[in-house]
Short mmCIF file of the C-alpha atoms (twelve columns), coordinates in Angstrom:
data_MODEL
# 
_entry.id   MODEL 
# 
loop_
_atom_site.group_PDB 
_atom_site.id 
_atom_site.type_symbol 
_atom_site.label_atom_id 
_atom_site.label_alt_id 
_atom_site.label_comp_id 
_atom_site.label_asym_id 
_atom_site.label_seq_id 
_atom_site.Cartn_x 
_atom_site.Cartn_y 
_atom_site.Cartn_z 
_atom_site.pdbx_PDB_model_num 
ATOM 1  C CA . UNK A 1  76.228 -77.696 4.843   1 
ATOM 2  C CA . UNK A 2  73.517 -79.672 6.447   1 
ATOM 3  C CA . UNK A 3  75.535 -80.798 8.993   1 
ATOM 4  C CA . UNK A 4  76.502 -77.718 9.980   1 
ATOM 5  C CA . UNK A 5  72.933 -76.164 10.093  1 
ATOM 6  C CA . UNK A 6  72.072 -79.821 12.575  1 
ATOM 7  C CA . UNK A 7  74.381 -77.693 15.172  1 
ATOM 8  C CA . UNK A 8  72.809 -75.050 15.242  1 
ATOM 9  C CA . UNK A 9  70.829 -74.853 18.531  1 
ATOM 10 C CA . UNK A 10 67.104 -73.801 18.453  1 
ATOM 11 C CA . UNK A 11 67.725 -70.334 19.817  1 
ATOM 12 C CA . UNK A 12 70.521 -69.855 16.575  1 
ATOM 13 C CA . UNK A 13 67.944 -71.516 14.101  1 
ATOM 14 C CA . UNK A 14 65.294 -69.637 15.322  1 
ATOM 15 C CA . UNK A 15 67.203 -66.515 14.252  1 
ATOM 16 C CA . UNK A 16 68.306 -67.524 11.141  1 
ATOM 17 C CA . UNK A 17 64.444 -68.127 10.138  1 
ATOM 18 C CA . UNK A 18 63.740 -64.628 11.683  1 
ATOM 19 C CA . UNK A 19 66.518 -63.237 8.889   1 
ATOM 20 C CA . UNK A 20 65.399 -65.106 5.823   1 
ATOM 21 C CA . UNK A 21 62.067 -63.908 6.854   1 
ATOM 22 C CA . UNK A 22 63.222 -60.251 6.725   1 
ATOM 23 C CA . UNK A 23 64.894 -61.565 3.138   1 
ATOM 24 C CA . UNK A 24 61.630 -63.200 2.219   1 
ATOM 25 C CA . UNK A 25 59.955 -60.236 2.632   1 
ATOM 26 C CA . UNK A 26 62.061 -57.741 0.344   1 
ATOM 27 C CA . UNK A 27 61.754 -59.916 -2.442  1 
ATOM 28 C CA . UNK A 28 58.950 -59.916 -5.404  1 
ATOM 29 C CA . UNK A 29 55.570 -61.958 -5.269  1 
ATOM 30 C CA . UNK A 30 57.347 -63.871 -8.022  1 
ATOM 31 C CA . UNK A 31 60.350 -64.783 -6.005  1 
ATOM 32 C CA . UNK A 32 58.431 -65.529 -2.958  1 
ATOM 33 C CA . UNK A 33 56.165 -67.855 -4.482  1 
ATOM 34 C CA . UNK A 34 59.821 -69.490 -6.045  1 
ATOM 35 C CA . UNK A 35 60.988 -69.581 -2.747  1 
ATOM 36 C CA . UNK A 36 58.193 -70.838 -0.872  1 
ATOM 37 C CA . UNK A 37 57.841 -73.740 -3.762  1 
ATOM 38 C CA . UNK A 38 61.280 -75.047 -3.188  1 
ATOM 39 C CA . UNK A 39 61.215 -75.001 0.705   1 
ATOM 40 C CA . UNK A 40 58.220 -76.688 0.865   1 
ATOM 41 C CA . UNK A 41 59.124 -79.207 -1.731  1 
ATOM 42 C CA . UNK A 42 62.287 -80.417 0.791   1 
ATOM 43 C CA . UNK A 43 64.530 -80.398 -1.981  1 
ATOM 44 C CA . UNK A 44 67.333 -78.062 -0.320  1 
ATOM 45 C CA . UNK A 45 69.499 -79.500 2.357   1 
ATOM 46 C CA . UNK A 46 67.884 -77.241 5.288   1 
ATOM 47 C CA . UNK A 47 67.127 -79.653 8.214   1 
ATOM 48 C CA . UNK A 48 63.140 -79.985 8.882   1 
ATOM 49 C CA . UNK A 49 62.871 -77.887 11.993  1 
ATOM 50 C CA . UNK A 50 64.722 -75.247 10.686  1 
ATOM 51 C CA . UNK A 51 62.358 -75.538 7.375   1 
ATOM 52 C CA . UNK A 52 59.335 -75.728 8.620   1 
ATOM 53 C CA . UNK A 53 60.124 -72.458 10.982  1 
ATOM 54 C CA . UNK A 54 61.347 -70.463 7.392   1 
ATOM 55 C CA . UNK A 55 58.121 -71.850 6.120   1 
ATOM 56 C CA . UNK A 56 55.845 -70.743 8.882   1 
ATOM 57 C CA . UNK A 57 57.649 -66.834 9.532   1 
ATOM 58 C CA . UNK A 58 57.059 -66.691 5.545   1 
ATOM 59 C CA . UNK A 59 53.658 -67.521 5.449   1 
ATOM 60 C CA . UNK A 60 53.306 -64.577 8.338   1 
ATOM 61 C CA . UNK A 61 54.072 -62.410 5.463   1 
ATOM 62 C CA . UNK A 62 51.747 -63.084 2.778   1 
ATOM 63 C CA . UNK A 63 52.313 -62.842 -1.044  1 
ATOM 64 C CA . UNK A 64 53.751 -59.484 -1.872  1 
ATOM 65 C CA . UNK A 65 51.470 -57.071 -3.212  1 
ATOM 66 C CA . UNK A 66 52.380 -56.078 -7.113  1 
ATOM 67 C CA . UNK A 67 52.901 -52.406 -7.573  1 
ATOM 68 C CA . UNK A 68 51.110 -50.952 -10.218 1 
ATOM 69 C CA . UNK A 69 52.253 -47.693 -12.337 1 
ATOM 70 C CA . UNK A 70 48.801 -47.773 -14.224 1 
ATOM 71 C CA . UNK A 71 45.372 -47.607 -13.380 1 
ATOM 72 C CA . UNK A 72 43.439 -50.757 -12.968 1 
ATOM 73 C CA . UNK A 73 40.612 -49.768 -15.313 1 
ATOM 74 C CA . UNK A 74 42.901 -48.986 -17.894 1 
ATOM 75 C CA . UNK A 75 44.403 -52.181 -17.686 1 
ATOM 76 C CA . UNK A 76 41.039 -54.106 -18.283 1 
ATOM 77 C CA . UNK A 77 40.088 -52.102 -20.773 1 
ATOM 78 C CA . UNK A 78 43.456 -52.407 -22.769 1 
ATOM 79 C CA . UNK A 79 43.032 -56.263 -22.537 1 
ATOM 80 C CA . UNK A 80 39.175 -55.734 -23.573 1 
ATOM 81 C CA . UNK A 81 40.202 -53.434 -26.590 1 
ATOM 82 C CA . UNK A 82 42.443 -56.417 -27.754 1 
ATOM 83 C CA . UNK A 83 40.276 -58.952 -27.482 1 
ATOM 84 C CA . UNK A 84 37.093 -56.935 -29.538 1 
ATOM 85 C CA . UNK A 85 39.644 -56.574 -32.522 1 
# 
């Protein structure tokens, strides 16, 4: 696979980190941060240009922002409750 990703010109690789960016950025803060950890880490066969442009387009992004369904307040004082018993 990584020899087939080496023939890729810039202009093709360039658009591949432009997808996986658009991928990157429908995923969880969880699964970014996964994501982000193994590129970075150069354990998957991606050549280095290519990597380091999938690292750079992500770190455009950001972490995702958890969604909360409760109130911040009551979330602090649930964790206060259990830690006065």
């Amino acid at each position: 696979m990584i020899r087939s990703l080496d023939r890729l010109s810039h202009a093709e690789k360039r658009s591949l980190a432009v997808q996986a960016k658009e991928e990157y950025r429908r995923l969880p803060e969880f699964g970014r941060q996964k994501l982000l950890d193994v590129l970075q880490s150069g354990t998957l066969p991606v050549p280095r240009d290519l990597r380091d442009s999938m690292i750079a387009e992500f770190n455009a992004i950001g972490p995702a922002r958890a969604r909360r369904t409760t109130p911040r307040v009551s979330l602090i004082g649930n964790a206060f409750a259990r830690c006065s018993e």
